[in-house]
C-alpha positions as CSV (number, residue, x, y, z in Angstrom):
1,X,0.0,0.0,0.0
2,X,2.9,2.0,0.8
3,X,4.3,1.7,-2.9
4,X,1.1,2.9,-4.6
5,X,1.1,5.8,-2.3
6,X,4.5,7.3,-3.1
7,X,3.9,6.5,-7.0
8,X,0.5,8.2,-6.4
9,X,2.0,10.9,-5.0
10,X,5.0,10.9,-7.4
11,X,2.5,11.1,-10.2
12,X,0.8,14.0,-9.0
13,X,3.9,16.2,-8.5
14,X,4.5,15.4,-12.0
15,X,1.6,16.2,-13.8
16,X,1.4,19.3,-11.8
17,X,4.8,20.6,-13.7
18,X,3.9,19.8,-16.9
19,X,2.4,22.5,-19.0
20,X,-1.4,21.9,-19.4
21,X,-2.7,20.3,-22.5
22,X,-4.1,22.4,-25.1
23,X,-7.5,21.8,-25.9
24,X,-7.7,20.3,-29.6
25,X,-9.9,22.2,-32.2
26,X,-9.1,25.7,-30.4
27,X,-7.4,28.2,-33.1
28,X,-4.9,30.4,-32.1
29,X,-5.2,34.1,-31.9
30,X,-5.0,35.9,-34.6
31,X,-1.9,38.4,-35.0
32,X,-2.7,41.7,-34.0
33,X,-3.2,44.3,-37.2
34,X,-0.5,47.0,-37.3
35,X,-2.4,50.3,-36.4
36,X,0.0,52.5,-39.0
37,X,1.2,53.0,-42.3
38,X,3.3,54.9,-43.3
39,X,3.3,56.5,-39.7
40,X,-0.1,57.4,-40.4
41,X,-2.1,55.9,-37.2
42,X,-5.0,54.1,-39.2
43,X,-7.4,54.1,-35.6
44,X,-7.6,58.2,-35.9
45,X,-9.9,59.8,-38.6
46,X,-8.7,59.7,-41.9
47,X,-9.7,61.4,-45.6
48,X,-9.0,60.4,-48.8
49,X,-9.4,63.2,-51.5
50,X,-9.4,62.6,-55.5
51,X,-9.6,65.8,-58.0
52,X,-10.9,65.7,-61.9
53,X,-13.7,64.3,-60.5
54,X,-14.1,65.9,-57.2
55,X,-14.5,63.5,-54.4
56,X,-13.5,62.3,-51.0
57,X,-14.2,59.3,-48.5
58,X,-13.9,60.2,-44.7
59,X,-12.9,56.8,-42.2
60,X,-14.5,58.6,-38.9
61,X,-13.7,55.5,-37.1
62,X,-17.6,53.8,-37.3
63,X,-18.3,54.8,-41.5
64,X,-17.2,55.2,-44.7
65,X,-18.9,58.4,-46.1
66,X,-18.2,59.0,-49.6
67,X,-19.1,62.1,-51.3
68,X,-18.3,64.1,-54.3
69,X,-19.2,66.7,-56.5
70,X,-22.4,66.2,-58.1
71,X,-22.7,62.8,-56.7
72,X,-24.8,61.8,-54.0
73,X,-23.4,61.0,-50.2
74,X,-23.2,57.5,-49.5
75,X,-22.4,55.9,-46.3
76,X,-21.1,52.7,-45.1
77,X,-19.9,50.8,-41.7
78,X,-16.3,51.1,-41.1
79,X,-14.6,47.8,-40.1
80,X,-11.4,47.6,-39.0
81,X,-8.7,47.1,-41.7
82,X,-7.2,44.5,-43.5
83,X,-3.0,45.3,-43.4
84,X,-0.9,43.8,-45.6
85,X,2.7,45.1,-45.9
86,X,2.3,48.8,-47.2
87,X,-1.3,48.3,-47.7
88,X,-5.1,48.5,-45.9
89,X,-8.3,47.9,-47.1
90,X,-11.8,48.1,-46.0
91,X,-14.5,46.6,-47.5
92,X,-18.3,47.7,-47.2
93,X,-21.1,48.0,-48.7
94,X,-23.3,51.5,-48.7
95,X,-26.8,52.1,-47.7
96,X,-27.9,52.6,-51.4
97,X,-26.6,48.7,-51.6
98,X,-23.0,49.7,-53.6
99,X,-19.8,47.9,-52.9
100,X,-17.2,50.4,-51.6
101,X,-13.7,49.6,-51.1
102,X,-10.6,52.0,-49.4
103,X,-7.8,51.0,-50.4
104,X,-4.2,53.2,-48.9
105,X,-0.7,52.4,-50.0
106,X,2.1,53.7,-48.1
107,X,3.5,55.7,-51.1
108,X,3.9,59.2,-51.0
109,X,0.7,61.1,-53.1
110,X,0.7,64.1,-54.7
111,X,-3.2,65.2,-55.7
112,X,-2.4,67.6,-58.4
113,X,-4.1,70.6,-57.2
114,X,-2.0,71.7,-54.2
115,X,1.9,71.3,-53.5
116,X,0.9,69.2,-50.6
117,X,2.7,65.7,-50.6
118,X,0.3,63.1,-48.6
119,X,2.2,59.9,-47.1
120,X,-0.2,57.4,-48.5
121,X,-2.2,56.9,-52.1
122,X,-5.7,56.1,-52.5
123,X,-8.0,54.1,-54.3
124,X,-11.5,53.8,-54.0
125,X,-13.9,51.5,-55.5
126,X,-17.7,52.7,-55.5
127,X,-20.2,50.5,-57.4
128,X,-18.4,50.3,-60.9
129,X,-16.1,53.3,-60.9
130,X,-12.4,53.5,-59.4
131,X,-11.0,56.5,-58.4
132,X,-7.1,57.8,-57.6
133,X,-6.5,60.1,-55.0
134,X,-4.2,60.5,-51.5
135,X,-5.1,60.1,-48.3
136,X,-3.8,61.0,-44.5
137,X,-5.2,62.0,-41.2
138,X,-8.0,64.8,-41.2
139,X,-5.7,66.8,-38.1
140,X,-3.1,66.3,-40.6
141,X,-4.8,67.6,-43.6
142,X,-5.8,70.5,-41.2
143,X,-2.4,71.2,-39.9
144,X,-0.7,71.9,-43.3
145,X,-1.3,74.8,-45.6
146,X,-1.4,74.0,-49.6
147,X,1.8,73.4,-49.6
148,X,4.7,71.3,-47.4
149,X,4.3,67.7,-46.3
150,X,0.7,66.3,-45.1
151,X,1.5,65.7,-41.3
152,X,0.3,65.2,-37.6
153,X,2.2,67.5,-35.1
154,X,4.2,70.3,-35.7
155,X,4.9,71.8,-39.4
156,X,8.9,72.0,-40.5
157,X,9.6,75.8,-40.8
158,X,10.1,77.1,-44.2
């Protein structure tokens, strides 16, 4: 009796330092999406701008509001990003029932109306139409003049 207690015991100490089973079928967490690009932080409020046409989509965090000139505002739920390298996409689709996609592309943009240069390019897909454009944070957008580098925090003299 006195064997089977110590081998007892000696059984419990061990299974007690060995690292618990994991439970089959579970899937691992997925990898945490980056939050920037370009060092453009992707959870603030962003604005992508297009010129010849007119147009812009706003990210407010919650929708995708597209607008342009002589087009008719269309809005969408925002869902978080899909990051891949030097690129993030959101899919949705708007209340009038039209697929819209946001792509950015951590290239440098210029939107050939200002002398502004935006860190990241644009594409948008609405319904059947694509459109080009740039894109950065909408503090940054309001921070620079019409001319310099499209960035958060303090402006480079010059």
């Amino acid at each position: 009796m006195r064997a089977f207690a110590v081998t007892a015991v000696a059984l419990l100490a061990l299974s007690a330092c060995s690292p618990p089973a994991e439970a089959p079928g579970e899937p691992e967490p997925a990898p945490a999406q980056p939050t920037t690009l370009a060092g453009v932080d992707l959870t603030r409020p962003l604005r992508a701008i297009g010129t010849e046409p007119f147009w812009a989509v706003e990210l407010t965090g919650t929708e995708l509001v597209y607008s342009g000139a002589d087009r008719p505002e269309q809005r969408a739920p925002q869902t978080a990003p899909v990051v891949r390298g030097t690129m993030a996409v959101w899919e949705s689709t708007t209340s009038a029932g039209n697929p819209l996609t946001v792509t950015l592309t951590a290239t440098d943009c210029s939107d050939g109306m200002s002398n502004r240069t935006w860190p990241l390019t644009a594409m948008v897909k609405i319904g059947g139409e694509t459109l080009m454009g740039c894109a950065a944070t909408v503090s940054a957008i309001s921070a620079t003049g019409e001319s310099g580098r499209v960035v958060d925090g303090p402006q480079p003299a010059g």
